[in-house]
Structure formats: C-alpha cells, structure tokens
C-alpha positions, 0 to 999 in steps of 0.5 A, a space after each residue: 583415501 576419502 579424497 581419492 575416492 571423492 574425486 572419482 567420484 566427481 570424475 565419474 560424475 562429470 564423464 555421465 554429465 559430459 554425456 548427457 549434455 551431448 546427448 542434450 544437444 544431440 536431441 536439440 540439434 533436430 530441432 524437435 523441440 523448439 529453442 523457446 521451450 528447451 528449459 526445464 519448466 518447460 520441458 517438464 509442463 510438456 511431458 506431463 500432458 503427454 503422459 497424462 494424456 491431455 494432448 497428442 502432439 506438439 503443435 496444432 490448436 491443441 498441441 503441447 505448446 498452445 497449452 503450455 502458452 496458455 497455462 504461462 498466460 494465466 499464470 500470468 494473470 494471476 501473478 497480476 490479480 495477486 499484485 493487483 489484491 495486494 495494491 488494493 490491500 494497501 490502499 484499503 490501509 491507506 484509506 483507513 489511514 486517511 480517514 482516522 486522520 480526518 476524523 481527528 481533523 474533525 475532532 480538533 476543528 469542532 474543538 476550535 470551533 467550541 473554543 470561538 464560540 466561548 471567546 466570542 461569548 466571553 468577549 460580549 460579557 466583557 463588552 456589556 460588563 465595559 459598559 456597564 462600568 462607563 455607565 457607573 463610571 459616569 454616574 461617579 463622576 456626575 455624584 462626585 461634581 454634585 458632591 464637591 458642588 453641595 461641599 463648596 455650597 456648605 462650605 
C-alpha cells in the first residue's frame, strides 16, 4: 500500500516538474532574461531588487544586471582580501617561527662564543704553565749537571 501510494506520489510530482520545466523554458525562449543570469542565484539576487524597490528595470546604468554584476564583483574582492588576511596570517606565523628560530641561533652562537673564549684562555694558562715548566725543567737540569759535578768533585 505504502509503495503505491509512494510512486503516485512521485508520479504526480514528476508531472508539476515536467510542467514547470516547460514552462521554464517557455519563459527563456523570449529571451527575457539573459542565458548568463538564468540560475537561481542569480535569479533570485534580481528578484529581490525588484520587490525591494532598488531598481526598475533589467538593464541600463542602474539596471537589475549592473547591480547584480556588481555585488558579484565585491563579493569577489572580499572573497580575495579574505584569501589575502588568511595569507598574511600564515606568514605572520611564519615570521614568528623564523624569529624564535634566530633566537635560538642566537643563543646557541653566544654559547659557542663563550665556549672559544674559555678555550682560548685555557689554552694561554696552559702555554704560560708550558713555560713555566721548560723553565723548571732547565733549572733541573743545569742543578742536576751542578750536582753530579760537585758529586765527581768530592768524590
């Protein structure tokens, strides 16, 4: 029982469609409305001016279709700036990004840098602590010639 009624039901339905379209196409045929703005967004932005009285007619410098173009023009843009905000977003993370990274560079070069100079004044005590032992080392050597000297003396 459902299904019967369900397909006339859909039977129905098709028949008010098939009319509509013809109709549709009836009302295209003269060419009233232009082949560009037959689709419903369009159709339905140009019957809103009418019925709010923002124009009079389809055409002219204040026509239905300029507006229309128009509004499809800013829409536009703004669908642009919103591209362009959400860009600028990115490389405002970017750049945040980039900058703690240099930051760390930072970091990790005045540590290197800290790290030369405590190697460059480890290795001038070691060069004087070098010397300093040559020089002990010299003065053995001349006491121990002295010593085996005054030891071959004595005798």
């Amino acid at each position: 029982e459902w299904k019967k009624k369900h397909n006339e039901d859909i039977a129905v339905l098709s028949k008010h469609l098939a009319e509509t379209n013809a109709l549709l196409k009836q009302l295209y045929d003269t060419d009233f409305i232009y082949s560009k703005y037959r689709n419903l967004p369009a159709l339905t932005s140009i019957y809103e001016y009418f019925i709010t009285g923002r124009c009079e007619s389809l055409t002219g410098a204040h026509g239905a279709y300029n507006i229309y173009e128009d509004e499809v023009r800013k829409d536009t843009v703004i669908s642009q700036l919103n591209l362009v905000i959400q860009n600028l977003e990115q490389i405002k993370q970017n750049q945040y990004m980039l900058y703690q990274q240099v930051s760390l560079m930072n970091d990790s070069l005045s540590a290197v840098s800290r790290d030369i100079s405590m190697i460059k004044l480890n290795s001038e005590s070691i060069m004087q602590f070098s010397a300093i032992n040559a020089y002990y080392a010299g003065l053995t050597a001349a006491h121990t010639r002295i010593s085996a000297t005054m030891h071959l003396l004595n005798g």
